[in-house]
C-alpha positions as CSV (number, residue, x, y, z in Angstrom):
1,X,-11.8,-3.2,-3.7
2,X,-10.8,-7.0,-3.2
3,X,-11.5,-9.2,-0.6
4,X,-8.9,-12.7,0.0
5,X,-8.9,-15.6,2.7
6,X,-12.3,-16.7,3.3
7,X,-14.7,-16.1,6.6
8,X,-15.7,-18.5,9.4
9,X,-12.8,-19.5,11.9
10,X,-10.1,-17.1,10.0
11,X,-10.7,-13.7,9.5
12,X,-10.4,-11.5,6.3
13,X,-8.3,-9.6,4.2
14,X,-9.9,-6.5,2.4
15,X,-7.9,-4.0,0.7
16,X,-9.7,-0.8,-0.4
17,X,-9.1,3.2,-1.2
18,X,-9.0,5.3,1.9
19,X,-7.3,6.4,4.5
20,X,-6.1,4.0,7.1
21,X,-6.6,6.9,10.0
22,X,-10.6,7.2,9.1
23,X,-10.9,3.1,9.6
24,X,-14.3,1.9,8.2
25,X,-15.7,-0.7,10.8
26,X,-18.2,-0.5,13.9
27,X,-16.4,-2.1,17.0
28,X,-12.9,-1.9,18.6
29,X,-10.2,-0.7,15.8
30,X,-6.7,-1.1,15.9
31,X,-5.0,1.1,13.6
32,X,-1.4,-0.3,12.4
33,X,1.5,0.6,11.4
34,X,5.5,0.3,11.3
35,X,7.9,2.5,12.9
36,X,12.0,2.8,13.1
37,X,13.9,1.6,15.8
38,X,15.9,4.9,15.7
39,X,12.9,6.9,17.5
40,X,12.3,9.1,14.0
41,X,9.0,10.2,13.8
42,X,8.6,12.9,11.0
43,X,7.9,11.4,7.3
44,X,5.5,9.3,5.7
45,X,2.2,7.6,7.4
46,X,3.4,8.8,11.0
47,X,2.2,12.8,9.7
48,X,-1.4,11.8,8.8
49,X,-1.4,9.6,11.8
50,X,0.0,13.0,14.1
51,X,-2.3,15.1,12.2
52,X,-5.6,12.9,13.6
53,X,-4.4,11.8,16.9
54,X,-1.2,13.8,18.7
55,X,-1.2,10.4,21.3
56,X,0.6,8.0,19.6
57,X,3.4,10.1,18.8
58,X,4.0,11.5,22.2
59,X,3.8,7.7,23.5
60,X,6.3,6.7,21.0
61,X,8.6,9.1,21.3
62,X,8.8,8.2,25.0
63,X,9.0,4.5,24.6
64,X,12.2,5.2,22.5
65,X,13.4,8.0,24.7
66,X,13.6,5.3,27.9
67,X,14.4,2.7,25.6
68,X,16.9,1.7,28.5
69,X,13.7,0.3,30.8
70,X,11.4,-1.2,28.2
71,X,11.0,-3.4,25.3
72,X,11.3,-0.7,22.7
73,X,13.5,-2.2,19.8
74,X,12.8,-4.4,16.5
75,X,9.8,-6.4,17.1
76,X,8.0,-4.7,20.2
77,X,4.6,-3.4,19.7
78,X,3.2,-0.4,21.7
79,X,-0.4,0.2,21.8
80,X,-1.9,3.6,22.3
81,X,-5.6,4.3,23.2
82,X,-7.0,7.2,20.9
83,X,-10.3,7.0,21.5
84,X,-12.5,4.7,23.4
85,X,-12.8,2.4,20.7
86,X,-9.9,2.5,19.1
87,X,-6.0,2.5,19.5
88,X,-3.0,3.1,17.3
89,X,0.2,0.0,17.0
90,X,3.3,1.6,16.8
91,X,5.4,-1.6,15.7
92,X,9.0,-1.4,15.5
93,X,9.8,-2.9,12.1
94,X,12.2,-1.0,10.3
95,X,16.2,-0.7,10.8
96,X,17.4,2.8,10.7
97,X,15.5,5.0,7.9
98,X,17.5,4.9,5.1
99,X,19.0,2.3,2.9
100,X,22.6,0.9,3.2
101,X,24.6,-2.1,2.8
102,X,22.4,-4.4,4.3
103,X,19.6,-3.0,1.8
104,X,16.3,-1.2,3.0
105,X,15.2,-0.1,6.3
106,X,12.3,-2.8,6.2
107,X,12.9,-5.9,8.4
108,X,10.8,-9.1,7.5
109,X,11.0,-11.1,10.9
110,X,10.5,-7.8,12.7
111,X,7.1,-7.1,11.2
112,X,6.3,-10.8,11.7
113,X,7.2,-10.9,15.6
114,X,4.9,-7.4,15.6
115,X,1.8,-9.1,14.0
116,X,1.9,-11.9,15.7
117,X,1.9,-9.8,18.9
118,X,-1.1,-7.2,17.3
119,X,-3.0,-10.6,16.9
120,X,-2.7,-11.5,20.4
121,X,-3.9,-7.7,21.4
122,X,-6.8,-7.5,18.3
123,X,-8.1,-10.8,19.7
124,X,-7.9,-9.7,23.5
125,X,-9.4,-6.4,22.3
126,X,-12.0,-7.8,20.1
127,X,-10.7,-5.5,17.6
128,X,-10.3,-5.1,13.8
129,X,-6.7,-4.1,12.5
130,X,-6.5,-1.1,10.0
131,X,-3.7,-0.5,8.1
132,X,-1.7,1.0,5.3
133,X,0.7,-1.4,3.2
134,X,2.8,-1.6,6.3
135,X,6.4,-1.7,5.3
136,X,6.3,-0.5,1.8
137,X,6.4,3.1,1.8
138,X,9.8,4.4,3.7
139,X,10.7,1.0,4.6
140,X,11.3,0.3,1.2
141,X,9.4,-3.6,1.6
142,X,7.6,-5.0,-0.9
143,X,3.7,-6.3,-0.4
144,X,4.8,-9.7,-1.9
145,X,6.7,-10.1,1.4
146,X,4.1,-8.3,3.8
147,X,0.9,-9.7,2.3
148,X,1.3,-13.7,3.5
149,X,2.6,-12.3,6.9
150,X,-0.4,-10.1,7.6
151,X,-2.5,-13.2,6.5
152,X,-0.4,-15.8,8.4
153,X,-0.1,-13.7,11.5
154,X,-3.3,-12.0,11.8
155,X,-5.8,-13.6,9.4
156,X,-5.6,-16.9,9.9
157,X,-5.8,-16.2,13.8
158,X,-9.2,-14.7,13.1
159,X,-8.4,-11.4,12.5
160,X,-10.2,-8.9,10.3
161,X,-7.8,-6.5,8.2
162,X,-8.3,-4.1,5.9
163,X,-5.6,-2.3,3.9
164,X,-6.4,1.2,3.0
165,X,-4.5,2.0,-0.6
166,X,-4.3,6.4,-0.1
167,X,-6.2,8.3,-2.8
């Protein structure tokens, strides 16, 4: 378990073993984490996410299904209540779902727009944001890239983050 950024006026940056749907922390939680702008729900973090709460799937696949009348495209964040205390951020930051010319799925600015917006909501909220190495898995982004956005956008707003690293 390691701990960077420091406390006071900025929040914190823990990563730790665990599962990102089973967030450790009293208070509001917001559980994080990036989707496709193709509406694909079905691989990766999304099942363990479906297999806890059936809410944020339903809502996403909505949001993209009226695409037409909403914000739903890279960048947009939709929040979904699972519990009283806690909610789940589908963020659209991936293009497509597999690699092609214009290399992986993952899309830098994208995730950066989405935590900028998830700070703005976690600080509203008085929430903590729970997460798996957004971006990396399917995405195909790397952690050296994600890493100084989570703590640009979220902790040095004041936000409290911990990365859950499965098994």
């Amino acid at each position: 378990m390691g701990t960077v950024g420091s406390t006071g006026s900025t929040g914190e940056l823990t990563i730790t073993a665990g599962d990102a749907t089973c967030p450790l922390a009293a208070g509001p939680k917001i559980v994080a984490h990036v989707c496709n702008d193709r509406g694909g729900w079905g691989k990766g973090f999304v099942l363990a996410l479906s297999r806890r709460w059936p809410e944020p799937e339903k809502a996403f696949r909505r949001w993209h299904r009226e695409r037409a009348g909403n914000d739903f495209g890279l960048g947009a964040v939709q929040l979904v209540r699972v519990r009283p205390d806690t909610w789940v951020a589908n963020m659209v930051g991936q293009h497509g779902v597999r690699p092609g010319s214009g290399g992986p799925p993952v899309r830098y600015e994208a995730i950066a727009a989405c935590l900028a917006t998830l700070a703005t909501e976690a600080l509203r909220l008085g929430a903590s944001v729970h997460m798996p190495r957004i971006g990396c898995g399917l995405a195909g982004g790397t952690w050296s890239r994600i890493e100084p956005l989570v703590a640009e956008h979220l902790v040095a707003r004041g936000v409290w983050v911990t990365v859950y690293d499965h098994g």
